[in-house]
N, C-alpha and C positions, 0 to 999 in steps of 0.2 A: 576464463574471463567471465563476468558476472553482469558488464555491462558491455552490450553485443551482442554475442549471438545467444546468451542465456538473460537476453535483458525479459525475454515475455515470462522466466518462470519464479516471478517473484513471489508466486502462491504459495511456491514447495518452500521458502526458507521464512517471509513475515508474515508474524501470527494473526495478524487481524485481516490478512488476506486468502482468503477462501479457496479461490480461481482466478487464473488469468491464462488471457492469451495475446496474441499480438493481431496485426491484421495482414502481416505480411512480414518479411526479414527484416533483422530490426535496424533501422537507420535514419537519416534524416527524414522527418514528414510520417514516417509511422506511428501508429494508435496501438499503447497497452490500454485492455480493458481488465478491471480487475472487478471480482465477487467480493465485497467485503460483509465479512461479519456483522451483525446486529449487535446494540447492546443499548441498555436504559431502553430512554425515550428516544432511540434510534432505531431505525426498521433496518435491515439486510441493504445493501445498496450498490451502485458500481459507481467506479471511479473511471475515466477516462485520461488517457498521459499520453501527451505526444512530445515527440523527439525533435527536438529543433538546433539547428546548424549553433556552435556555441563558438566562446573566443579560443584563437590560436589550434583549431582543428578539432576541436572539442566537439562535445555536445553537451544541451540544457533539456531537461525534461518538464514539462509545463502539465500541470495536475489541474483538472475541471471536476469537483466533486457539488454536486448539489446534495442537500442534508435536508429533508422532510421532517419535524420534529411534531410528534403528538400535542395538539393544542394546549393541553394544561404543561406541557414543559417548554413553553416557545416567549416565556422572563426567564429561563436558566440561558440563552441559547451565546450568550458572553462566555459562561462558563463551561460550557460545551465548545464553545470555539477555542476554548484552551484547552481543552481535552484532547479536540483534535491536532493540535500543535504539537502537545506534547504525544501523542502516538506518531507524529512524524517523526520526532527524534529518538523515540523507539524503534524505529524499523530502519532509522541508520544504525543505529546500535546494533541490529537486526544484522544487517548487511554485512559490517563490520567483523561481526561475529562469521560470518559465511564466507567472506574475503578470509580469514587469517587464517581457519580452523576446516574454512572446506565442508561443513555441515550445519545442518539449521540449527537456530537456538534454542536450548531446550523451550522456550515459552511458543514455539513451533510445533513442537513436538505436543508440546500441554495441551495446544490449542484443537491439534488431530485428535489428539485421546480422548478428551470430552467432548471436539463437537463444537465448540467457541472459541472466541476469541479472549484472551488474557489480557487482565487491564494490569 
């Protein structure tokens, strides 16, 4: 299962995620906090994700990420916010990949080897 009791190790399979952990078993009302990656005019940062009651038994995960951007790149920060869009649907991709196959994706693997994150 990938989401539940392996929801805090989202570090080991998506690459722009560093480290993570949770704050307790993961379930309704708990906190993943995640190490993500630097890159450009983005410094290292953490993401915070809490798990909230969803429809029909489910669950929803709700992302709080604040972005500090170096003064001379904060006219790009439009297109940095499609950046970051689009590495969310890389890391369902991510997932997906982990879901079928059972191991992380090679651009996980990339991202161990050198030390960063792969765009």
């Amino acid at each position: 299962m990938v989401v539940g009791e392996r929801f805090g190790e989202i570090g080991q399979w998506a690459s722009p995620i560093i480290a993570s952990a949770m704050d307790g078993p993961p379930g309704t009302g708990q906190v993943r906090t995640c190490q993500i990656a630097g890159f450009g005019p983005i410094g290292p940062g953490v993401i915070k994700e809490s798990v909230r009651a969803g429809p029909g038994g489910g669950s929803t995960v709700a992302i709080c990420a604040t972005v500090t951007l170096r003064p001379a790149a904060r006219p790009l920060g439009a297109v940095l916010r499609w950046r970051m869009h689009a590495d969310t649907r890389r890391v369902l991709a991510e997932l997906r990949h982990r879901v079928e196959t059972g191991q992380p994706h090679p651009a996980k693997a990339a991202a161990q080897t050198d030390g960063t994150a792969r765009r």
